[in-house]
N, C-alpha and C positions, 0 to 999 in steps of 0.2 A: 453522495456526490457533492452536496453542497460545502459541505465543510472540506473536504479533500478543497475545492476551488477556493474557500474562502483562505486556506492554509497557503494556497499558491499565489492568490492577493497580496495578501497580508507582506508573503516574503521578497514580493517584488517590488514592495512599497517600505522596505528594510525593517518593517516590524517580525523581526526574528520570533520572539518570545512569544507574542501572539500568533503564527505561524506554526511554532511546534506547540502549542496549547491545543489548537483546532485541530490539529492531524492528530493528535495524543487520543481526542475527543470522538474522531472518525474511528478511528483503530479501536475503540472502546465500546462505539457500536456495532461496527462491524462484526469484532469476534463474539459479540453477541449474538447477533441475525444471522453468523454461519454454525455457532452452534445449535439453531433451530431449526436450520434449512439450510445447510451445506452445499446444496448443487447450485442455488440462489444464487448466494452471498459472498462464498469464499475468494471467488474472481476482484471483488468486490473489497475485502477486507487483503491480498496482495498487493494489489494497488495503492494501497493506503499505505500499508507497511512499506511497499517501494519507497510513496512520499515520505515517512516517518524518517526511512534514513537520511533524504536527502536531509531536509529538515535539523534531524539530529549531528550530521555531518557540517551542517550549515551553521551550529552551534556551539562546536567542539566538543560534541559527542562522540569521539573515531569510535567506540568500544560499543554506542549503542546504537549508532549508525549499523555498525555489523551485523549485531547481532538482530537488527530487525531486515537487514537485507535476506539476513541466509533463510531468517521462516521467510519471507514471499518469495525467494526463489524457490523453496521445498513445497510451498505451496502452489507456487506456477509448473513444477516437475509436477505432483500429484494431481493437478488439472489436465496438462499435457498429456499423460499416462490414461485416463479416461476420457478423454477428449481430444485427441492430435488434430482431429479435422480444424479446431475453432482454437485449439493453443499451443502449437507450433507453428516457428516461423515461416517455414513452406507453406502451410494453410493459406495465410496471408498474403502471397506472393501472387496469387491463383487468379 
């Protein structure tokens, strides 16, 4: 989580580059810790990819901005699907 927050620092203090370094860095751990414990991490490692594109998109990345949105959305669908109570947005409403 720290690095996701230092990635959203960074970018609001216009250090772009160091910004998508640190999310590069989160997403690097993450899909690590969800390949060892998936039910953990992987909430965890979508978020980050969320941040990456923004990131990426913040950089003139459009093409890798995308393609890291569509895995955290596949991966917020495949949480949803075993989880609706905690990741869908009616859950949340409640």
């Amino acid at each position: 989580m720290s690095l996701n927050n230092l990635s959203n620092r960074r970018s609001e203090n216009g250090d772009r580059p160091g910004a998508l370094a640190a999310i590069e860095e989160a997403v690097t751990l993450y899909r690590e810790l969800a390949q060892a414990a998936p039910a953990v991490y992987t909430a965890d490692l979508a978020m980050s990819l969320n941040n990456l594109s923004n990131r990426r998109s913040g950089t003139g990345d459009p093409a890798g901005a995308l393609a890291a949105i569509e895995e955290a959305v596949t991966l917020y669908r495949e949480l949803a699907a075993t989880a609706p109570a905690v990741y869908t947005p009616t859950s949340r409403c409640r």
